[in-house]
N, C-alpha and C positions, 0 to 999 in steps of 0.2 A: 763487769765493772760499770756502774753509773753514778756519777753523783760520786763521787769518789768512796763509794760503799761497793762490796760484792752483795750483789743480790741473786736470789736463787727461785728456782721457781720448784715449790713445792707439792703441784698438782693436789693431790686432797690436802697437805697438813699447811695449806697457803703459801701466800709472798712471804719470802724471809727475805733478810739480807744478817750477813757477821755481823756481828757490835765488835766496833772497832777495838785493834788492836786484842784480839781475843779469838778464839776457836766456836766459841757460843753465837749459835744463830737465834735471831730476836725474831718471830712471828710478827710481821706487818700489819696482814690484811689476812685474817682466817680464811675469807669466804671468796678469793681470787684465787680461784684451781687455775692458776697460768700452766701453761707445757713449755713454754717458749719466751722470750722476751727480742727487743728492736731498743737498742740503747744507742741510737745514732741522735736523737734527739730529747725529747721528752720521754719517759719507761712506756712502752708501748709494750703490752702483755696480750697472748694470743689464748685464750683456755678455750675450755669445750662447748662452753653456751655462748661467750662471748668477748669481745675484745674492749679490754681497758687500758686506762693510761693515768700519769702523771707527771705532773711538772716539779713535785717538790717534794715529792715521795712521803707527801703527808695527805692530801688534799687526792682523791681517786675519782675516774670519773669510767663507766661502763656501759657498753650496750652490749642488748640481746641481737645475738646471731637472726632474729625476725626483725630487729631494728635495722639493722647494718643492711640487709635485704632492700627492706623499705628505702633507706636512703640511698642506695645505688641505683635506685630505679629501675627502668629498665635495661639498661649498659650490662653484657654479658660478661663475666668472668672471663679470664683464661681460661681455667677450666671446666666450663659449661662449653666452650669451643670446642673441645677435642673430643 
């Protein structure tokens, strides 16, 4: 639940979320293969190239897993530790 929609993550067939008051899931964002979502704040999607997000579930913004790299510089993961 975010944004007072359920939203679903559809790995290949994209972001869904219900159209309200309905059984019928409405296609989003074809091309965000999310696996996972973080709905503590802004829709914060984890897929397999890379992590996206929104603030109004219209408006999407994404980086590539070699971006996300670049921006964390050199600071080690957790699990690049173990």
């Amino acid at each position: 639940m975010w944004n007072g929609a359920v939203w679903l993550a559809g790995r290949d067939l994209g972001l869904m979320k219900l159209v309200e008051s309905t059984s019928e899931l409405e296609v989003v964002k074809p091309n965000i293969d999310c696996t996972m979502f973080d709905a503590r704040g802004d829709l914060l999607m984890a897929c397999p190239a890379m992590i996206a997000s929104t603030k109004d579930g219209v408006a999407f913004r994404g980086d590539g897993m070699g971006d996300f790299g670049r921006s964390r510089g050199a600071i080690p993961s957790d699990w690049e530790n173990r």
